[in-house]
C-alpha positions as CSV (number, residue, x, y, z in Angstrom):
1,X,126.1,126.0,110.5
2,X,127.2,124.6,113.8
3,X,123.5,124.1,115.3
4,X,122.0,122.5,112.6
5,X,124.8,119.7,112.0
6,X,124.3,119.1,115.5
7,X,120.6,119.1,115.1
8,X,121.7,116.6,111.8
9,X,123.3,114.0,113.9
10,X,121.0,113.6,116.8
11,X,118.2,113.2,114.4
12,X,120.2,110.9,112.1
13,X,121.3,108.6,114.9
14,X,117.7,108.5,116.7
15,X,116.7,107.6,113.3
16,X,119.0,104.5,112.7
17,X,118.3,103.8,116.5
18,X,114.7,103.3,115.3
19,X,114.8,101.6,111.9
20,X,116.9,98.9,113.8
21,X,114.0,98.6,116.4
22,X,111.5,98.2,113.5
23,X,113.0,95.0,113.3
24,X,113.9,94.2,116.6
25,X,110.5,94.9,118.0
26,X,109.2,92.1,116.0
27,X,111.6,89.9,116.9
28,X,111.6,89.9,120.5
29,X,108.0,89.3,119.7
30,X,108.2,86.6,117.8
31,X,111.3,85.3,119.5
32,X,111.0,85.9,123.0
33,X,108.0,86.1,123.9
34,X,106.7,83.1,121.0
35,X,103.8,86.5,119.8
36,X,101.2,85.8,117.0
37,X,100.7,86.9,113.8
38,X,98.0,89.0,114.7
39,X,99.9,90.4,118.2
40,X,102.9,91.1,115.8
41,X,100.5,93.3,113.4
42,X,99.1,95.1,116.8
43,X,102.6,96.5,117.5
44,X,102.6,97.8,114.3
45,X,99.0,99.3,114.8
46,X,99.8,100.8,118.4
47,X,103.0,102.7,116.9
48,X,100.5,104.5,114.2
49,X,97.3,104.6,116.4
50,X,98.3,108.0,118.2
51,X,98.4,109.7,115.2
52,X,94.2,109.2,115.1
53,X,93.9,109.9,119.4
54,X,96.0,112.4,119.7
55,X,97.5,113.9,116.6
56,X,95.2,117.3,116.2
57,X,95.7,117.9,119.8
58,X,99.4,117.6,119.9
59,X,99.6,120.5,117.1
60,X,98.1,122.7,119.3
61,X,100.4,121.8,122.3
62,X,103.5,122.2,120.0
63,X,102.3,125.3,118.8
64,X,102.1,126.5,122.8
65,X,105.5,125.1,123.7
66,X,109.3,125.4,123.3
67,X,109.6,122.7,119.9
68,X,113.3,121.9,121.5
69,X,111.8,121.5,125.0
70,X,109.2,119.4,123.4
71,X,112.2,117.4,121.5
72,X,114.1,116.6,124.5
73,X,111.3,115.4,126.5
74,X,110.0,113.7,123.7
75,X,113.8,111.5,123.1
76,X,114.1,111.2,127.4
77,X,110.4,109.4,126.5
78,X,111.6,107.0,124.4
79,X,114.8,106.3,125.8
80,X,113.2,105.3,129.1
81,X,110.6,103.0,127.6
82,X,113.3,101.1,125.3
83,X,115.9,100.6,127.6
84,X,112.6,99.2,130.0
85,X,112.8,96.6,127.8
86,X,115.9,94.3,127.9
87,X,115.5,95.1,131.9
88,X,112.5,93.6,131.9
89,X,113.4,90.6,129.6
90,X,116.5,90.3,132.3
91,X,114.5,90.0,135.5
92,X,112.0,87.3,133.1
93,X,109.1,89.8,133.7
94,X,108.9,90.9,129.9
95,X,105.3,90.6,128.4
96,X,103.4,91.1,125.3
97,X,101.2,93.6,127.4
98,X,104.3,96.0,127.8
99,X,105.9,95.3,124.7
100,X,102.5,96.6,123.5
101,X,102.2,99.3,126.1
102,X,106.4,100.3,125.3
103,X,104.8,100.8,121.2
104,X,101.8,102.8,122.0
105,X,103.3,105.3,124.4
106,X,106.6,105.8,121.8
107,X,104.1,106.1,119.1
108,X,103.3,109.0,121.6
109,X,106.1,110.8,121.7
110,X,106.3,110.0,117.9
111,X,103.5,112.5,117.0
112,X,104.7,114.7,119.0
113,X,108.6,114.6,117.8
114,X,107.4,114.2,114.5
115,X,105.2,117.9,114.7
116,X,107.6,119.5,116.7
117,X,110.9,118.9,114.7
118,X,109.4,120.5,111.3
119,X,108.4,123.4,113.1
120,X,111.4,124.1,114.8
121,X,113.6,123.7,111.6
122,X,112.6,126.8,110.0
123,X,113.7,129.0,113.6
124,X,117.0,127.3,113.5
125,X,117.7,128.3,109.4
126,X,116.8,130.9,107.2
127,X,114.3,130.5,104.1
128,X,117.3,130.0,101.6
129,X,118.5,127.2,103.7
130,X,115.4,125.4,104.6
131,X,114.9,122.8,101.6
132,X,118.7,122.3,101.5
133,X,118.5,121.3,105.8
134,X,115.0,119.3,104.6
135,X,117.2,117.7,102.2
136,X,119.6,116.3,104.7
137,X,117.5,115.2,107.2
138,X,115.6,113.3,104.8
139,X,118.5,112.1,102.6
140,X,120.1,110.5,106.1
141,X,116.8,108.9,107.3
142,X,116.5,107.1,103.9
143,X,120.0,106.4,104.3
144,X,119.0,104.9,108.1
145,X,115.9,103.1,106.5
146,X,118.2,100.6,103.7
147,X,121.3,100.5,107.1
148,X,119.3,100.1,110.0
149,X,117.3,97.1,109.4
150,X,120.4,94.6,108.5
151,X,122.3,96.1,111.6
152,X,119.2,94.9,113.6
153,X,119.0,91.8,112.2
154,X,122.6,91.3,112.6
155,X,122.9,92.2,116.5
156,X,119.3,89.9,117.0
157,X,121.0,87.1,115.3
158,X,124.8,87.6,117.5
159,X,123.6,89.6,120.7
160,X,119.6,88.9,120.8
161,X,116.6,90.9,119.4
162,X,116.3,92.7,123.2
163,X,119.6,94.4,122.4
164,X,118.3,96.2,119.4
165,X,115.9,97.5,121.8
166,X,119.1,98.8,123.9
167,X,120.5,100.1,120.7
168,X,117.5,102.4,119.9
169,X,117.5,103.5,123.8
170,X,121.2,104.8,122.9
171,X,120.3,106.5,119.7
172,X,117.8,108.4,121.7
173,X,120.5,109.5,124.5
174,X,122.9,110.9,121.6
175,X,120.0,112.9,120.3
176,X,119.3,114.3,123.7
177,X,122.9,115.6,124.4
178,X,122.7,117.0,120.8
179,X,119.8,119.1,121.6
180,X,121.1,120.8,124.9
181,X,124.5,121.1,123.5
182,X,122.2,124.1,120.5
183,X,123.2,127.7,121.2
184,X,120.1,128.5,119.3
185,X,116.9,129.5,121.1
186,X,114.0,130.2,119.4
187,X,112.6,133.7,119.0
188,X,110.4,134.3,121.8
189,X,106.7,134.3,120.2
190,X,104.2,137.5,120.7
191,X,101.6,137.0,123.7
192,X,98.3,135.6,122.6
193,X,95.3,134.7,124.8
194,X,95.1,130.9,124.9
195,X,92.0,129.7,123.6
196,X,90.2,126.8,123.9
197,X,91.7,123.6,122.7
198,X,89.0,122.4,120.4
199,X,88.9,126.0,119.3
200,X,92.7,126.4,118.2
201,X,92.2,122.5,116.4
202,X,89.7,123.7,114.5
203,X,91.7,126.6,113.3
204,X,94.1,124.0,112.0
205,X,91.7,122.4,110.2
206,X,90.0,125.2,108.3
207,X,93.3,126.3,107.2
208,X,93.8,122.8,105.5
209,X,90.9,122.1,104.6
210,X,90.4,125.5,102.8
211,X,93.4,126.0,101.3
212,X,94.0,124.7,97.9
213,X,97.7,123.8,97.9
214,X,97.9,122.1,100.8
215,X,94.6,120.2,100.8
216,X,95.7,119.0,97.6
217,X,98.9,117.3,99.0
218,X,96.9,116.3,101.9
219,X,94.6,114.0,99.5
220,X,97.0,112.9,97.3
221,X,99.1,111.9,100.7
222,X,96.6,110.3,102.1
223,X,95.7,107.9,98.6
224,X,99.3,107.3,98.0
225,X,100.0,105.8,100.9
226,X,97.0,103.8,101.0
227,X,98.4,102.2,97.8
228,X,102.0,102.2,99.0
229,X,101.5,100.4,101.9
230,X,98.5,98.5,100.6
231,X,101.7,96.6,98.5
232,X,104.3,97.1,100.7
233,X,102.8,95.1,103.4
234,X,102.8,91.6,101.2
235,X,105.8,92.3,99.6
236,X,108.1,89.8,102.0
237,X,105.2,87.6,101.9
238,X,104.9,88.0,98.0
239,X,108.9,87.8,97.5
240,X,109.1,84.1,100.0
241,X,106.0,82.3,98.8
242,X,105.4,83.3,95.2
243,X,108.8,83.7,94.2
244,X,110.5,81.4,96.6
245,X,113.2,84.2,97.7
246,X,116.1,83.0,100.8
247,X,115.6,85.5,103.5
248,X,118.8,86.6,103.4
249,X,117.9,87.8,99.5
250,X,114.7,89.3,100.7
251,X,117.1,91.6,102.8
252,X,119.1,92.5,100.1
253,X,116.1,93.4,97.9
254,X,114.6,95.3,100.8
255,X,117.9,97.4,101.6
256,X,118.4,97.7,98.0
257,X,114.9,99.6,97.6
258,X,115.3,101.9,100.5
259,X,118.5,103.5,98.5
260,X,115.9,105.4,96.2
261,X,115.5,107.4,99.2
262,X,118.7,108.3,99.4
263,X,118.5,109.4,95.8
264,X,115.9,110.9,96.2
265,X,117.4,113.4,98.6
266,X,120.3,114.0,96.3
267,X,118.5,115.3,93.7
268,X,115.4,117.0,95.6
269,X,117.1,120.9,95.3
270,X,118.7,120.5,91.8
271,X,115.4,119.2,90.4
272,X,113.4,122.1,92.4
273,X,116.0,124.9,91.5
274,X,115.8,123.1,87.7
275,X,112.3,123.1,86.9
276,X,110.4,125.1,90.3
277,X,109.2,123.9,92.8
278,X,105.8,123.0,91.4
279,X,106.9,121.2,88.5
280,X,109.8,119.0,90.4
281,X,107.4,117.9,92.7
282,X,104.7,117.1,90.2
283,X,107.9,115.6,88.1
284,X,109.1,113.2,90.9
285,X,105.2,112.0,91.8
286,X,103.6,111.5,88.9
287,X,106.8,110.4,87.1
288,X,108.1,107.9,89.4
289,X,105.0,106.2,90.5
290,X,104.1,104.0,86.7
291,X,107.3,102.6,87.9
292,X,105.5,100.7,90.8
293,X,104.3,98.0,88.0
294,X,107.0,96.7,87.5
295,X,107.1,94.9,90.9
296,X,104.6,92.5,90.3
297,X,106.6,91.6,87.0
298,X,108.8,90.3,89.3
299,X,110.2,86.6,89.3
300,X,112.8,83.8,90.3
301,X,116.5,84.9,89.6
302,X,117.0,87.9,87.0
303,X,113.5,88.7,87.6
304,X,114.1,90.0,91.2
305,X,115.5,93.1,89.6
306,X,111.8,94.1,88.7
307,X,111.0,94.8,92.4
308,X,114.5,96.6,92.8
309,X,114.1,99.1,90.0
310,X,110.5,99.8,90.7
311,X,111.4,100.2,94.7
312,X,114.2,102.4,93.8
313,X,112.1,104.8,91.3
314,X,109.5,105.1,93.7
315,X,111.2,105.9,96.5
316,X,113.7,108.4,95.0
317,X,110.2,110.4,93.8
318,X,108.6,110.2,97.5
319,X,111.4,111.6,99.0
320,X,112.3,113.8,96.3
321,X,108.8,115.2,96.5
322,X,108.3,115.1,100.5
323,X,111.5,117.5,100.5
324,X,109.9,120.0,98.6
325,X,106.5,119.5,99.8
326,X,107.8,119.7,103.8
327,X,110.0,123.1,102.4
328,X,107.1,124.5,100.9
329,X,104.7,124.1,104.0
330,X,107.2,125.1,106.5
331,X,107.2,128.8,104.6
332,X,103.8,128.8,103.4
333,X,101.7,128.1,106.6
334,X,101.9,131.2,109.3
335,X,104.1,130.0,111.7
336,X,101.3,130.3,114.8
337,X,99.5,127.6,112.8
338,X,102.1,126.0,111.7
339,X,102.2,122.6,114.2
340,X,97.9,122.4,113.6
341,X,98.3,122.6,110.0
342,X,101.0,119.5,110.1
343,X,99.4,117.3,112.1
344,X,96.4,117.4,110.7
345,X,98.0,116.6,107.4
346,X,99.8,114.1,109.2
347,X,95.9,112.7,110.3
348,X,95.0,112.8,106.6
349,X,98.6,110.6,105.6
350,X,99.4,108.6,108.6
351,X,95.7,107.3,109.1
352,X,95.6,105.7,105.8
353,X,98.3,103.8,106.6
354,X,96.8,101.0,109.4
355,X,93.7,101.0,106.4
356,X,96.6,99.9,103.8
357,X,98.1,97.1,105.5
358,X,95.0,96.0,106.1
359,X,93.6,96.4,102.8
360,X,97.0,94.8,101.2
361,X,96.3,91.6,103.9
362,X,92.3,91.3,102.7
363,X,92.6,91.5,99.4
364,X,96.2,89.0,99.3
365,X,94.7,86.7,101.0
366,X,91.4,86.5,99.0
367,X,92.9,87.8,95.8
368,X,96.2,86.0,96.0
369,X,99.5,88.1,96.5
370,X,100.3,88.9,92.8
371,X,97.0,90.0,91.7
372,X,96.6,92.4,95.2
373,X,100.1,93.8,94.1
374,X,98.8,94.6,90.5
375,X,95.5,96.0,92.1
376,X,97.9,98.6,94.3
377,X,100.1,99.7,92.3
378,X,97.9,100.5,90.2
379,X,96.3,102.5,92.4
380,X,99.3,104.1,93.0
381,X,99.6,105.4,89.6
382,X,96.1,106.4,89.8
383,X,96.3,108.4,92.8
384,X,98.5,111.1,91.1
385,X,95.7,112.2,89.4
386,X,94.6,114.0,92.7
387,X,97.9,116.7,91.9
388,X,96.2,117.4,88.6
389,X,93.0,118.5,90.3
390,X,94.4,122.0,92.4
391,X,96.3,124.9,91.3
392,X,99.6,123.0,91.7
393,X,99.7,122.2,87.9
394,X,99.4,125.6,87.1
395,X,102.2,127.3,88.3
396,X,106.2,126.7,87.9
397,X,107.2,127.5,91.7
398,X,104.7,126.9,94.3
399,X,104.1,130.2,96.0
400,X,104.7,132.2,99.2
401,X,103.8,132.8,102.6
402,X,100.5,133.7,103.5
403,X,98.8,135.7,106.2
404,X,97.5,134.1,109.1
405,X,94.2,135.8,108.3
């Protein structure tokens, strides 16, 4: 379909153009503008702190407005405030300040690119095509995740860490002229009387929250990536200091992890068409996570496989089970609530994952790394248990749509 590969590539590229930034941003940082630790951690935190301000709101704007409209705006955004960036370093007026201000405002358009995108998907194809189109976008974002970073260490090293920045400000232009060039417009929804806005957040939330399918993956979400990112956030520290990795080794073990994505995304339908959809995704969780222990086996030499494998497994399941869980929700939820009912999953998921990195830094520092890694992906095994609890284990295929009533 002509639409969605054009739809494909925008996304794909704005996607590399931002896994390149998540290491340039740190770099100009550290680099340019000689940041701390703790200032390097607060870009972090100001890309994810939107989610908590503004995330239930935006679900109620996206739900009100045109999703492409939304995802043109939402890339102009972004190009604007990245391409600020190596002007500023030019004239010598770059500071942490806007650095800072350039991650909280694309963190922004973020929530709102990230609600409206989903949403729009199902209008552009039909339910028999939705989890393959999920599985594409997905399969080429992991594929940006393990590509992206070594391109943005590579053009830091040769051009400077500003021109990543320039890079991701591209990316974001090639997106845009991949939106306007859609024939598609989306059916043109039936008149409703607007409502207040706590009102129509609320009605997002009661949906989740009563609902047993999706509060389920909501919880589990939210607990997983708790653990995930709990050990994720020592794991460079972990693989320099206690194992005594080069960095140019930690890169391949890093890019080598993120191909489980890719994986992932490759076998997302077959396993779902295989077994249902309720059993693949309950396969490709509760499977793949035990495999998170072997990372703290991990040692000098040989040993560095440990972290490889485990990575691999674990990402190949989260991806695998985030295509059929995205699929799933795009059908299920009435499309009027549709943008509520994501972000406030997106709440439940994304807000637990400033409370990981910080957990992961307490407890390495007063822990030690190895034991904090054992202690998390631990937890990660443990937080599949939260599946077990709803109605997901009882059934083969998860089932259809509902009413909005």
């Amino acid at each position: 379909m002509r639409d969605f590969r054009i739809l494909w590539f925008g996304q794909t590229t704005s996607r590399f153009g931002s896994a390149v930034t998540a290491v340039a941003m740190p770099l100009v940082a550290v680099s340019v503008l000689d940041a701390s630790t703790f200032q390097v951690a607060l870009l972090q935190a100001a890309v994810w702190l939107p989610w908590l301000l503004i995330g239930l709101p935006a679900g109620v704007w996206v739900d009100r407005l045109p999703r492409r409209a939304v995802l043109i705006a939402c890339d102009a955004v972004s190009l604007v405030l990245f391409a600020g960036v190596p002007v500023a370093a030019g004239l010598g007026a770059l500071t942490m300040g806007h650095l800072l201000g350039v991650a909280l405002l694309a963190g922004v358009a973020s929530v709102f690119a990230e609600t409206a995108a989903p949403v729009y998907l199902p209008s552009l194809l039909g339910p028999e095509r939705l989890a393959d189109g999920n599985a594409k976008l997905q399969g080429s974002e992991a594929a940006a995740q393990v590509a992206g970073p070594g391109v943005g260490g590579l053009i830091a090293q040769v051009f400077g860490a500003v021109t990543g920045l320039l890079v991701d400000a591209v990316s974001f232009l090639v997106s845009i002229v991949c939106l306007v060039s859609l024939r598609h417009r989306e059916p043109p929804r039936p008149a409703a009387p607007r409502r207040a806005l706590r009102s129509e957040i609320a009605e997002g939330l009661r949906f989740l929250a009563r609902d047993p399918y999706l509060r389920t993956m909501a919880m589990f979400g939210a607990a997983a990536n708790l653990a995930l990112i709990g050990y994720q956030s020592i794991l460079v520290v972990f693989l320099v200091r206690e194992i005594g990795a080069e960095p140019g080794t930690v890169g391949l073990v890093v890019a080598a992890t993120g191909c489980g994505g890719v994986l992932g995304a490759l076998a997302a339908g077959a396993m779902a068409r295989r077994l249902g959809t309720a059993y693949a995704m309950m396969a490709c969780q509760i499977g793949a996570a035990p495999f998170a222990l072997l990372i703290p086996l991990a040692g000098p030499g040989p040993r560095l496989a440990f972290v490889v494998v485990g990575g691999v497994v674990v990402g190949a399941g989260i991806v695998a089970g985030n295509i059929i869980k995205d699929s799933f929700r795009q059908l299920y939820t009435p499309r009027p609530l549709l943008g509520r009912v994501i972000t406030a999953m997106q709440l439940v998921n994304y807000g637990a994952i400033p409370l990981g990195a910080l957990l992961g830094g307490f407890l390495g520092t007063s822990l030690g790394l190895r034991p904090t890694l054992w202690l998390m992906t631990a937890t990660l095994v443990l937080s599949t248990g939260i599946l077990l609890t709803g109605p997901i284990r009882d059934r083969r295929d998860l089932p259809g749509p509902v009413s909005a009533a």
